[in-house]
ZAMARGU-4260 file (C-alpha; in steps of 0.2 Angstrom, whole numbers, plus 5000, padded with zeros to 4 digits):
<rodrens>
0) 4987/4903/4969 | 4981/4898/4952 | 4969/4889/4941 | 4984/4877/4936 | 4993/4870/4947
5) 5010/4872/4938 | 5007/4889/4936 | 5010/4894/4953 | 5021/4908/4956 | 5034/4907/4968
10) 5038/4925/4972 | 5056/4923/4980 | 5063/4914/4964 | 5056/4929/4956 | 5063/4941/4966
15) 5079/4933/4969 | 5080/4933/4949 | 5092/4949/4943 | 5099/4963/4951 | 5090/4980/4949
20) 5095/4999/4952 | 5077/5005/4959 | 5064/4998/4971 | 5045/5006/4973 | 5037/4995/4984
25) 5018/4996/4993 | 5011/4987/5005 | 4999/4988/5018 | 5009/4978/5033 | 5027/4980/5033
30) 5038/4966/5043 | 5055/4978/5046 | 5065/4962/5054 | 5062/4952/5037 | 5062/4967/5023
35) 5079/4971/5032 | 5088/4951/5039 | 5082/4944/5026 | 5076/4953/5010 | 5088/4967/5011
40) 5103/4953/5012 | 5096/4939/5003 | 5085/4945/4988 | 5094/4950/4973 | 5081/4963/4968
45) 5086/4972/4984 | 5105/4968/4989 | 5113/4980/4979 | 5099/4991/4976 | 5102/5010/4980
50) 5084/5017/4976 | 5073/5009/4989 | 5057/5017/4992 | 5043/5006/5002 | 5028/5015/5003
55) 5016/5007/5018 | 4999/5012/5027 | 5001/5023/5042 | 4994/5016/5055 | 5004/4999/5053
60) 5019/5014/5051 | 5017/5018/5068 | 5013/5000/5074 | 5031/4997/5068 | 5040/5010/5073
65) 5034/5014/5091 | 5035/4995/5095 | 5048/4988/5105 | 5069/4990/5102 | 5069/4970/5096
70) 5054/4975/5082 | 5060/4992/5076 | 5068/4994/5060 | 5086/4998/5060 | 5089/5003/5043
75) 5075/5011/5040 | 5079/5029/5032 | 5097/5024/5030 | 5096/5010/5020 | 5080/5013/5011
80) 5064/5025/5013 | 5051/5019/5023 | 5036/5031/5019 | 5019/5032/5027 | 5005/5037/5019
85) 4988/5044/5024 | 4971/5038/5019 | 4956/5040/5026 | 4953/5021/5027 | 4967/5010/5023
90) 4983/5013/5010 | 4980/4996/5007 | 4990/4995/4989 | 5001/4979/4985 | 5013/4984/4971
95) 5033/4982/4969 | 5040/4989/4954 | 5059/4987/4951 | 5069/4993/4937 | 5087/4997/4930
100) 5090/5003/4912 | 5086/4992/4901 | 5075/4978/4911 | 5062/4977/4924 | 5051/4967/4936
105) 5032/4972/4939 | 5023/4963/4952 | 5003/4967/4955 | 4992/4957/4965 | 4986/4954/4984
110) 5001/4951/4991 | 5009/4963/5004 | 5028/4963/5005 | 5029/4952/5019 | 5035/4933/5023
115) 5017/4929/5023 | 5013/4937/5006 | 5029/4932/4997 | 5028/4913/5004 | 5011/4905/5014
120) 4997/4914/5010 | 4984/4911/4996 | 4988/4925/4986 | 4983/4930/4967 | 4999/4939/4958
125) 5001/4943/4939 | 5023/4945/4937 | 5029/4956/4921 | 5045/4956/4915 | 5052/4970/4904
130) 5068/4971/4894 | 5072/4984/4879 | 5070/4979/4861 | 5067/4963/4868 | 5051/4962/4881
135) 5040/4975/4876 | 5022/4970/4876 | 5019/4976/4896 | 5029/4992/4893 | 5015/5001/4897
140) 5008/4992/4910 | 5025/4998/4919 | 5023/5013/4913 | 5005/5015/4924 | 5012/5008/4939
145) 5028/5020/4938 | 5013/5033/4935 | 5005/5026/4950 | 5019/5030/4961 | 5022/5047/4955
150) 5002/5051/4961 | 5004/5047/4977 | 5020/5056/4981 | 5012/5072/4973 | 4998/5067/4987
155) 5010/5064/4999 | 5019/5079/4996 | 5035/5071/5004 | 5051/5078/4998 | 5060/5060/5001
160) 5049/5052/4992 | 5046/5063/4978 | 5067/5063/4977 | 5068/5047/4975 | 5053/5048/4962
165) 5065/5061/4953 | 5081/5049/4953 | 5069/5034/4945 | 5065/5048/4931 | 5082/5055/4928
170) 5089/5039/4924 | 5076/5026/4918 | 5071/5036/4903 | 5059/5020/4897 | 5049/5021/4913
175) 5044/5038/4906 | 5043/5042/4888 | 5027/5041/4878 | 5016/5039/4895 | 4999/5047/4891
180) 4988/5041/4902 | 4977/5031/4888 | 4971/5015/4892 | 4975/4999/4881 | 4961/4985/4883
185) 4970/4973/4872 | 4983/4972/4889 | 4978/4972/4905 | 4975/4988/4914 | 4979/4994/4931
190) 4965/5003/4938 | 4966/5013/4955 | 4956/5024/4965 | 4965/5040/4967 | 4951/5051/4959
195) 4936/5037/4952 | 4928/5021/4964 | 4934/5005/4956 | 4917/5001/4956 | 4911/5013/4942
200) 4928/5010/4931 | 4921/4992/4931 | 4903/4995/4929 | 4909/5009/4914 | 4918/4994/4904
205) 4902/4982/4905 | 4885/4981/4895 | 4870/4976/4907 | 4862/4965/4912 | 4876/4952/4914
210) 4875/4932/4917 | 4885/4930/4931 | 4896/4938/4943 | 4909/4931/4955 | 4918/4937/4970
215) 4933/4928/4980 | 4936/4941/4996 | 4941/4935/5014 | 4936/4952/5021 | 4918/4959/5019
220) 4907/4972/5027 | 4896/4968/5042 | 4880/4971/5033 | 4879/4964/5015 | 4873/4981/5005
225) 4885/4978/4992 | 4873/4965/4987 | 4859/4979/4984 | 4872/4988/4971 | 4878/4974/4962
230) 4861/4968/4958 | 4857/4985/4956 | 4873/4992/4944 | 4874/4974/4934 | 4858/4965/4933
235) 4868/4945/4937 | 4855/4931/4934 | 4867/4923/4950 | 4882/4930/4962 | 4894/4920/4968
240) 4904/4922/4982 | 4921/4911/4986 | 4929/4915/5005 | 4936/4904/5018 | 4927/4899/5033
245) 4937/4902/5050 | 4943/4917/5045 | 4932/4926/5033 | 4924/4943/5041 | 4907/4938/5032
250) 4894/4936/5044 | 4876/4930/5046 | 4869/4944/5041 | 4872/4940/5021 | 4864/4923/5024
255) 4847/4935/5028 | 4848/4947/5013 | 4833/4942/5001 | 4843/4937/4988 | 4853/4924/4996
260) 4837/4918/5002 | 4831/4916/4984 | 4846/4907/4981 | 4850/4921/4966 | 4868/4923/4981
265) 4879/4907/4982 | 4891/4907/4995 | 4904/4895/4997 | 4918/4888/5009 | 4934/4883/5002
270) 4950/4879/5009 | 4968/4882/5001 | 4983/4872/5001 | 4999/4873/4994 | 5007/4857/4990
275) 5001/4849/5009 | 5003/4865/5018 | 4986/4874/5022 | 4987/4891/5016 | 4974/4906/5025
280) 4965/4915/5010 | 4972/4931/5006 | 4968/4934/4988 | 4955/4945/4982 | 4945/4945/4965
285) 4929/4950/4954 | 4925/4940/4938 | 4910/4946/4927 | 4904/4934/4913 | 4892/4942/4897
290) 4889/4931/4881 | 4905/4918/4887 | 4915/4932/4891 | 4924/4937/4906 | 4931/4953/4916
295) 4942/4948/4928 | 4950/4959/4939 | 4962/4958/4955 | 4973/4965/4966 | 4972/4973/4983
300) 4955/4977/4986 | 4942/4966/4994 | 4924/4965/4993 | 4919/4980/5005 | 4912/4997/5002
305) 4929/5007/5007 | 4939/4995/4993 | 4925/4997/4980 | 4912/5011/4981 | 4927/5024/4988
310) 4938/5034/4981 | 4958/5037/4991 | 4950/5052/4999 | 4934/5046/5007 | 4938/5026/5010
315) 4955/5015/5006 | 4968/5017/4993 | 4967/5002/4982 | 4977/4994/4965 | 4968/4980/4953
320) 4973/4973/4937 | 4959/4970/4925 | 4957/4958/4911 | 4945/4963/4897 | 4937/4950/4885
325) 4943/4933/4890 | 4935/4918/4886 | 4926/4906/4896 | 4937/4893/4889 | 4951/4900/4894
330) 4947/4908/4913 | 4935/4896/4924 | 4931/4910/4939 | 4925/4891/4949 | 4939/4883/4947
335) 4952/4900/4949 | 4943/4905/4965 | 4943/4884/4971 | 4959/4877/4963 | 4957/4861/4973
340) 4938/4860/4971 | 4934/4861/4990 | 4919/4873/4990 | 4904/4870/4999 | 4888/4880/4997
345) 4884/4890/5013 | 4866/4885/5019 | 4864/4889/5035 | 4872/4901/5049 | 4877/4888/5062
350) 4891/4882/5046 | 4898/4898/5045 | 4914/4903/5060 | 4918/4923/5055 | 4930/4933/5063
355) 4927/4950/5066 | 4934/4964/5053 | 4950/4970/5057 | 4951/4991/5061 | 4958/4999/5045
360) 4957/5019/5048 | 4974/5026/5053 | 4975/5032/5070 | 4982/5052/5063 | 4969/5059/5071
365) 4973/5055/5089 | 4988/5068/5087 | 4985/5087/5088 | 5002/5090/5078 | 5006/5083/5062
370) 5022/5080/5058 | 5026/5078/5040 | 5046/5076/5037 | 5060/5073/5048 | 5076/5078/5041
375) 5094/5077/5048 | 5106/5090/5040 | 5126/5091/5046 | 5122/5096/5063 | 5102/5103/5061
380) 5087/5093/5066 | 5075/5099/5051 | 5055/5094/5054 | 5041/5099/5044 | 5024/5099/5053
385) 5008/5108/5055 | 5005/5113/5072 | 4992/5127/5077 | 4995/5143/5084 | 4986/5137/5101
390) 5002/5128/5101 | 5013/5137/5093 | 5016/5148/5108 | 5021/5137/5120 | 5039/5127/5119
395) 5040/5115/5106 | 5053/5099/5111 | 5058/5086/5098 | 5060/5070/5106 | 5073/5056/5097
400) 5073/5039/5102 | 5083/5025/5096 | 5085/5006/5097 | 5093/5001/5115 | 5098/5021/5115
405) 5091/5034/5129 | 5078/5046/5122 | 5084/5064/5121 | 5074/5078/5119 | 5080/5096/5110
410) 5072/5113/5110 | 5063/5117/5093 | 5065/5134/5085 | 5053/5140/5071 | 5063/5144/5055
415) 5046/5149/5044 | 5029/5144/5042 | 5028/5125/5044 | 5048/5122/5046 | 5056/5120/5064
420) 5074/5115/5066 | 5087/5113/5079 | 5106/5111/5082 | 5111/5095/5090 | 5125/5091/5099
425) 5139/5082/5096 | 5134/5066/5109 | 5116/5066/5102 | 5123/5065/5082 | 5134/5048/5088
430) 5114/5041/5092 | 5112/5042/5073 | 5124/5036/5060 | 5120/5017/5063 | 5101/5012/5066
435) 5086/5023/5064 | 5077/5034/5075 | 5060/5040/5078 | 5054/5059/5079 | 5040/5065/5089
440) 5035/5085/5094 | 5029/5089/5111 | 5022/5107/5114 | 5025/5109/5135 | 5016/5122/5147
445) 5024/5122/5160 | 5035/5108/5158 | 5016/5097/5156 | 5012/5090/5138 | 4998/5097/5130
450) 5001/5091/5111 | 5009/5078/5104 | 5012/5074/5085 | 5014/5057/5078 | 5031/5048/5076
455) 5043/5049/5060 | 5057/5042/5057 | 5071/5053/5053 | 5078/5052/5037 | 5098/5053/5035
460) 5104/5057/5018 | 5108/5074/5009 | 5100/5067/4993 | 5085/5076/5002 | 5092/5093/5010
465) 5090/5104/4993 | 5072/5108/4997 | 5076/5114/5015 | 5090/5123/5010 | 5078/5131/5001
470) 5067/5138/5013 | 5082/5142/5025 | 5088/5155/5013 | 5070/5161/5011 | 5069/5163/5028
475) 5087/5171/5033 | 5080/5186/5019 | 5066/5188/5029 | 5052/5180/5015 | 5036/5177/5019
480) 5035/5162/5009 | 5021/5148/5009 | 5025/5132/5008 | 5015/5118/4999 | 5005/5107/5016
485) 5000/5089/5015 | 4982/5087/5015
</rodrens>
């Protein structure tokens, strides 16, 4: 989607363009039969990739990998790192960083890594190429989202993840050298919302009052208080908001607010198309116009408090790219938010067909253990997990299941504070070398399940042992040691 018609990506060309060493991939949905048929075997930014790390919200984690044998991965953990990651709301990020070491490929938009996103969608993405000595100017613009990567594994305190991290650093020394966290306004800069609401790092960069501000969103809150803070944080002579009827979650409700009763609120219908081919909105973006100039901002975050007024710790975990100073001339936010000049103003509630907001908050919390890492080392199934001393004292059972395999189940032995392990049979480790397989701890009384913790997938590499290794000599020298936990 674009303001130009010839400058519409097409993001499998891009991807299918050169070969690279490492992949950093998130995404809010994950398709595991595509990223592993096709992507894995077809694109060349993955084929004969070794470094694969795909970072994905939890609760479509567990969607995937407790569906049915025909939907769950196979490769997962064997072929690459599927990681979930934990957010109050939504980890809801879009960004896929490859590298090798001299070139790479940055792409930062709304598109999850899904056929969807990469093909049918109306999507807004910004590409980056990067080459040394030779394609320079968005250095550090990889550089952040490399940075980007390295927080959230230090959130996730996931020792797969952070090895992989490790390899990209040990052997990518331009992804590294010379970060320093300053921001370069005369580049487009990727703001998140690990520590600071992307709504204040906007408001930070912007003088009020402002002439206009406008919005292109498909998923809104139920009640339009977002309305009251941008009139209140900006000051805009008019707001503008761009959706798609049919399956935009904005309902009637925003038509009552006082300001869209004054008219100082447009809203407007469009429809996408690509070529002939309807496409369903999925792009998100903010444009803010002050004496003919324009911030422009997108990415993964729509127009809703847990994208914009919260920070990862309290709401979803977000990615924009933002454009500062740009000309009217050269950005039109009407004709970049309607390409094909399709709007009509919303005037009355009987034109407008919502669908109801989808249910982002992961579904952690149903689980009374949590399980953090699931290792397989030689013969020894190695977990990681927080369970409670309630729990503690009754038997704990890991249960493996596999693709068209029977579940089995093995006792579990505590090895130290937070680490568990068991030795597995011969029988049980042929289930393992060829398709991936899910964890889950069940505490028993007798023989009656009284906790459960959510499913892992194991991981099968000793690229990822050191770390446990460590703690089993700790613990064979009787060492009290802690160990960090995962918030």
């Amino acid at each position: 989607m674009s303001n130009k018609k010839d400058n519409r990506f097409n993001l499998h060309e891009i991807l299918d363009s050169s070969s690279y060493d490492h992949a950093l991939i998130a995404t809010y949905t994950f398709d595991p039969e595509f990223f592993e048929e096709y992507c894995l075997e077809k694109l060349k930014s993955l084929s004969g990739n070794g470094n694969i790390s795909v970072l994905v919200d939890r609760g479509e984690y567990e969607k995937v990998i407790k569906g049915t044998d025909s939907s769950m991965p196979q490769k997962a953990n064997l072929r690459y790192l599927l990681h979930p990651v934990y957010v109050l709301g939504a980890f809801h990020s879009k960004i896929f960083l490859f590298v090798n070491q001299d070139h790479g490929l940055l792409v930062i938009g709304s598109a999850n890594f899904t056929r969807p996103g990469l093909a049918s969608n109306a999507e807004l993405v910004s590409c980056y190429e990067y080459e040394v000595e030779e394609k320079e100017q968005f250095k550090y613009l990889f550089m952040s989202a490399f940075h980007y990567f390295r927080q959230i594994s230090n959130y996730s305190l996931s020792q797969t993840l952070e090895s992989n991290i490790r390899v990209v650093e040990r052997e990518i020394a331009w992804l590294t050298e010379g970060y320093n966290n300053e921001i370069n306004e005369s580049n487009p800069v990727l703001l998140h919302n690990i520590d600071t609401p992307l709504w204040e790092q906007l408001k930070a960069k912007i003088e009020q009052p402002v002439d206009s501000i406008s919005v292109l969103s498909r998923y809104f809150d139920p009640t339009p208080t977002l309305l009251d803070r941008v009139d209140r944080d900006f000051k805009p002579k008019k707001i503008k908001i761009f959706t798609q009827n049919g399956i935009t979650t904005l309902t009637s409700q925003w038509l009552k607010h006082p300001l869209v009763r004054k008219s100082k609120v447009e809203i407007y219908l469009c429809t996408y198309k690509d070529e002939e081919h309807s496409q369903p909105l999925h792009a998100k973006a903010i444009a803010i116009e002050k004496d003919k100039n324009i911030v422009f901002a997108f990415g993964s975050a729509n127009f809703t408090t847990p994208a914009m007024l919260r920070t990862m710790n309290d709401g979803n975990a977000e990615v924009i790219l933002c454009f500062h100073g740009l000309s009217k001339s050269s950005i039109s936010p009407e004709r970049f938010f309607d390409p094909d000049n399709t709007a009509i103003l919303l005037n009355h509630e009987k034109q407008l067909n919502f669908t109801q907001e989808e249910d982002k908050k992961s579904p952690s919390n149903r689980y009374d253990i949590l399980l953090k890492e699931a290792l397989l080392e030689g013969e020894r199934l190695c977990l990681i997990a927080d369970i409670s001393e309630k729990f503690r004292q009754y038997p704990l059972i890991a249960e493996i299941s596999s693709p068209n395999k029977p579940t089995q189940q093995v006792k579990l032995q505590q090895l130290d504070e937070g680490y568990y392990d068991a030795d597995l049979s011969d029988e049980m480790l042929k289930n393992f070398g060829d398709q991936s397989s899910v964890v889950q701890i069940k505490a028993l009384m007798n023989d009656e399940l009284i906790a459960l913790s959510n499913p892992l997938l194991l991981t099968q590499s000793t690229r990822y042992s050191n770390r446990w290794k460590c703690a089993s000599r700790a613990t064979n020298k009787g060492s009290n040691a802690k160990h960090r936990q995962v918030p």
